[in-house]
C-alpha positions in Angstrom: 36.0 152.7 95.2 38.7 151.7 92.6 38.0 151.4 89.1 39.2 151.1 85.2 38.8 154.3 83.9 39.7 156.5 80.9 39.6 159.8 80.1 39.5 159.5 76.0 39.4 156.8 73.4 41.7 154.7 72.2 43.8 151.3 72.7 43.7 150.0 76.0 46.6 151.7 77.5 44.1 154.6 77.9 42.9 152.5 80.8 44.2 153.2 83.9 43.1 152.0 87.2 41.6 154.6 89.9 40.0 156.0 92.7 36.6 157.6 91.6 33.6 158.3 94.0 31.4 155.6 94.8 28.1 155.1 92.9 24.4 156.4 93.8 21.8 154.3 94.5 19.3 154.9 92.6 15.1 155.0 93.8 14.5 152.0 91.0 17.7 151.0 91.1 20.3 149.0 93.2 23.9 148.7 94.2 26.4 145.8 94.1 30.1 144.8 95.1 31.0 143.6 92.4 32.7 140.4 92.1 33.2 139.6 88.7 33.3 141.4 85.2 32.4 140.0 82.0 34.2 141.7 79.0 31.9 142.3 75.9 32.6 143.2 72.4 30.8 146.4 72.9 32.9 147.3 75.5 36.2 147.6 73.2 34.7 149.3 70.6 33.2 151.6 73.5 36.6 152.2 74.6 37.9 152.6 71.4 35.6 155.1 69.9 32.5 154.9 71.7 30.9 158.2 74.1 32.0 159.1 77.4 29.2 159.4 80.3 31.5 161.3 82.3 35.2 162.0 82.4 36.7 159.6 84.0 34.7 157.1 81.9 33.7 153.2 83.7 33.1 151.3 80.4 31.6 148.1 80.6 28.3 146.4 80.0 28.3 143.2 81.8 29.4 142.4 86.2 27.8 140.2 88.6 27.8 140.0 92.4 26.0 141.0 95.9 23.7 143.4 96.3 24.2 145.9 99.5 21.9 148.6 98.5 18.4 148.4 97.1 16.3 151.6 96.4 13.5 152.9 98.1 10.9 151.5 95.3 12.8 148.4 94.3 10.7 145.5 96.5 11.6 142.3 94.9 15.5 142.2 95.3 17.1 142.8 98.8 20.6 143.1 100.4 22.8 139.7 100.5 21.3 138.6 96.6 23.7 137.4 94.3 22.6 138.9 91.1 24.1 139.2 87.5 23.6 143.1 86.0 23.5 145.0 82.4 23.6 148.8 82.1 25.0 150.8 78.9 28.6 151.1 81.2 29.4 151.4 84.4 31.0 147.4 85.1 34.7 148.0 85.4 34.8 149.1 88.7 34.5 147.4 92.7 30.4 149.1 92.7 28.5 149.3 90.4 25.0 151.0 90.4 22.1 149.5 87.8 18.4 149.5 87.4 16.5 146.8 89.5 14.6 145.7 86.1 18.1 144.9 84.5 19.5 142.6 87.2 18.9 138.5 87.6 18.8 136.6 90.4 21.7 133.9 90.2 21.4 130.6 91.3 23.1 129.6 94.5 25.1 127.0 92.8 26.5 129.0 89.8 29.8 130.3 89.3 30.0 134.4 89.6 32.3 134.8 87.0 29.5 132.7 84.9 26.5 134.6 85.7 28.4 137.8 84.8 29.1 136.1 81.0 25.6 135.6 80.2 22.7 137.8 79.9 23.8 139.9 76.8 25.7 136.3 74.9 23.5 134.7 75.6 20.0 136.9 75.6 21.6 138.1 71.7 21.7 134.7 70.9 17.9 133.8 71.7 16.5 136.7 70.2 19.1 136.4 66.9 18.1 132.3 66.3 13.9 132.8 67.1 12.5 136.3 67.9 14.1 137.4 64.7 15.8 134.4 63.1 12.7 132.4 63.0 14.7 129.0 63.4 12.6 125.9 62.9 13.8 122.4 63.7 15.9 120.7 61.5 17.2 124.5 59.7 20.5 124.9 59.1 22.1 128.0 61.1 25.5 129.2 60.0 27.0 131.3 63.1 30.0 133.9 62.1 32.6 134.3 64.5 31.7 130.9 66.3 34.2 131.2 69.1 33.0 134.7 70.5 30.6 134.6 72.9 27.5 135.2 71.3 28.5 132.5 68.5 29.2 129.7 71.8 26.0 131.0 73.0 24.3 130.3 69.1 26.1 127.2 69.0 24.2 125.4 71.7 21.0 126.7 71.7 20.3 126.5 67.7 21.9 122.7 68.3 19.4 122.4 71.4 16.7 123.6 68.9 17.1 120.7 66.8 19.6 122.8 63.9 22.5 121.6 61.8 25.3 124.2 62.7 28.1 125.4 60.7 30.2 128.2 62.5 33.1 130.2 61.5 36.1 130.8 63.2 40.2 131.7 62.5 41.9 128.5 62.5 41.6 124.6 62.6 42.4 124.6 66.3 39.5 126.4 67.1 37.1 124.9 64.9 37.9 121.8 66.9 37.1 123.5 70.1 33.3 124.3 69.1 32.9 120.7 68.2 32.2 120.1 71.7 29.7 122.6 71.8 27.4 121.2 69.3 29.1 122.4 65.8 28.4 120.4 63.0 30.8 121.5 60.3 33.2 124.5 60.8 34.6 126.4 58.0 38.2 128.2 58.5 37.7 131.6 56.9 40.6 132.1 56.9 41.2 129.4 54.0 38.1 128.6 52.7 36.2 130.3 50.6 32.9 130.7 53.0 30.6 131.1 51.0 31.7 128.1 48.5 31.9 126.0 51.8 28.1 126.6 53.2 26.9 126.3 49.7 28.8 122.5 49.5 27.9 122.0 52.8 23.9 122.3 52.3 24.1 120.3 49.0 24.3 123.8 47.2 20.8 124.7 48.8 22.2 128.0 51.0 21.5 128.2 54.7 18.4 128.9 56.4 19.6 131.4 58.8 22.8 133.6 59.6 24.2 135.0 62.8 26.6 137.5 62.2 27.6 139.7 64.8 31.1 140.4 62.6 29.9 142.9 60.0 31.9 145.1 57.3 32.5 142.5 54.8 32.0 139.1 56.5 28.0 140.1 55.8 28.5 140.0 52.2 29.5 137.1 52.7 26.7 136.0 55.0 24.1 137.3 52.3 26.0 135.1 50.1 25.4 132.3 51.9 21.8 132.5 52.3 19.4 130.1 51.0 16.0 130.5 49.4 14.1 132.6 52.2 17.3 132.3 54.1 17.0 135.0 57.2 20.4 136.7 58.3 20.2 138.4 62.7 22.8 141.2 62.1 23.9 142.1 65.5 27.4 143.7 66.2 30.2 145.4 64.1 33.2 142.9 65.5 35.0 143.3 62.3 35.2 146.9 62.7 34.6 147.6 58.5 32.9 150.0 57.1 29.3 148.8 56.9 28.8 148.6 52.7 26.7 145.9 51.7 24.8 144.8 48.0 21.9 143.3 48.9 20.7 142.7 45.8 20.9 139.3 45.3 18.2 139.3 48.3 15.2 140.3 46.1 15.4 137.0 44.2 15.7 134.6 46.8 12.9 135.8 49.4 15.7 136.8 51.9 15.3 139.1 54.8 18.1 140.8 57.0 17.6 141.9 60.4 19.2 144.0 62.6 18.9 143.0 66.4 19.4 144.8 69.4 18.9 143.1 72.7 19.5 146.7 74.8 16.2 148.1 72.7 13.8 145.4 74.7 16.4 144.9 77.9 13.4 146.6 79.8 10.5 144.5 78.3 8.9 141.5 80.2 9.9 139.1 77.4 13.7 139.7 77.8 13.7 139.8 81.5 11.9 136.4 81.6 13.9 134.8 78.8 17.3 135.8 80.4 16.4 134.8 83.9 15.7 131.4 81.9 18.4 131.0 80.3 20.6 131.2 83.0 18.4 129.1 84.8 19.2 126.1 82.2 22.9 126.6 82.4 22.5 126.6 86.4 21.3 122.7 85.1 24.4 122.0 83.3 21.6 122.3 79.7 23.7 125.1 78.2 27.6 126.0 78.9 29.2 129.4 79.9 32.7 129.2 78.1 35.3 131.3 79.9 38.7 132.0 78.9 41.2 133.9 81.3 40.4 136.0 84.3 42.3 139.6 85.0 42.6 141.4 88.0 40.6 145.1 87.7 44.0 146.4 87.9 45.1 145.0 84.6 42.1 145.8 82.8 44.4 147.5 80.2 46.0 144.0 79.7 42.8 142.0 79.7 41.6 144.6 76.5 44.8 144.1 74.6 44.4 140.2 75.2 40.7 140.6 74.0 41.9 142.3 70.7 44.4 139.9 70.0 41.4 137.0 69.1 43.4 134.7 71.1 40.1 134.2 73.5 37.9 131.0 72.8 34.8 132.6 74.9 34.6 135.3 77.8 37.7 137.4 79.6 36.6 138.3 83.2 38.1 140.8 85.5 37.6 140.2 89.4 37.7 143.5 91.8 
């Protein structure tokens, strides 16, 4: 099979595209062609300086498509199922070989390329707003980085929940673009003083909640922004910083930070079930899969650059 490959870290011109062998099924596992690739985060910081499995290296999180091989104690998937799969890497590439527990059936009427784009967005979000955000109705949720994926994914379903949402995001432009989403107010970090902004915003109160999958500095700022018993969901390092925080200020207020890891319960009943949910609502139009561009595999190289230029309002896919 062909696939993006690399044989060290670094920028994405260390991706090069490949014959490798073809993957093994495994006995709880399956097999599919895949048909679409959604690019995470994870997976450029992975290629940047994350571990290689195996020299060539198949980065990638996220790919959805048809099954053709099923092992021998998988029973409830079968050949000809369109599925959407997760596995620590492994996505870049025409096959792709996961466990049976992490794939999802997808409905017939749903877009490939959107099925691939949701179970970690979207499966983060959930578990940042209520498993550990605790959102309540009429809270007000301030989501970092509002026009990644995992903030489009906040957007909506803290909005859904009955929240007031503020997001962040780089300019004007796309602060205007998340309106649509269900944003309430959008603050430009770039020329706002956040903090200052979410404090005016909630009639000096704080927020109730903060997701912030940016990191390094931007969580000072989130901790900042809290309210009294304000909750912060910690979940990525987007920013690439150095992760030095005070969290002094904390103590006084009640506040609690929490760090959230969807791959550390991607096994459990409650994940599977909430996933297969979720994209079971945005099969009914209730929630929104926001692509951006679509690469060929080939130009995988140039589909990581584009990533890392933050020109992306939501998810860059790559189709074998």
């Amino acid at each position: 099979m062909k696939a993006a490959v690399y044989y060290e870290n670094g920028p994405p011109s260390v991706l090069k595209y490949e014959d490798v062998p073809d993957p093994e099924c495994l006995p709880q596992g399956i097999v599919i062609k895949v048909e679409a690739v959604s690019i995470e985060g994870g997976d450029t910081l992975n290629r940047a300086r994350g571990e290689l499995a195996s020299k060539p290296h198949i980065v990638g999180y996220q790919a959805a498509g048809t099954i053709v091989e099923v092992g021998a104690e998988v029973t409830h998937l079968k050949p000809g199922q369109r599925v959407t799969t997760v596995n620590m890497h492994g996505s870049h590439a025409e096959l792709r070989s996961v466990f049976a527990r992490t794939a999802w059936v997808v409905p017939d009427n749903m877009d490939i390329r959107e099925a691939a784009a949701i179970p970690v967005p979207f499966g983060t979000a959930h578990d940042c707003l209520f498993e550990f955000g605790r959102l309540q109705p009429g809270e007000t949720v301030l989501v970092q980085a509002g026009a990644g994926a995992v903030g489009l994914a906040a957007i909506q379903i803290a909005k859904r929940a009955g929240a007031t949402v503020i997001a962040t995001a780089s300019s004007d432009e796309r602060l205007e673009s998340l309106k649509k989403y269900g944003m309430d107010h959008g603050i430009n970090y770039k020329t706002q003083d956040l903090v200052a902004e979410a404090k005016r915003l909630t009639d000096n109160r704080g927020v109730n909640l903060v997701v912030d999958p940016v990191g390094g500095s931007t969580l000072q700022k989130s901790i900042l922004a809290l309210g009294y018993r304000g909750r912060i969901s910690m979940v990525g390092n987007a920013g690439r910083e150095e992760m030095r925080v005070d969290v002094s200020t904390m103590m006084g207020g009640n506040q609690s930070l929490s760090g959230v890891f969807l791959g550390a319960e991607i096994f459990s009943d409650r994940v599977h079930d909430n996933i297969q949910k979720l994209i079971d609502d945005i099969a009914k139009g209730e929630l929104k899969v926001v692509l951006d561009k679509s690469f060929p595999l080939k130009e995988a190289a140039a589909a990581h650059e584009y990533i890392e230029s933050r020109q992306a309002i939501g998810r860059v896919t790559l189709i074998p």
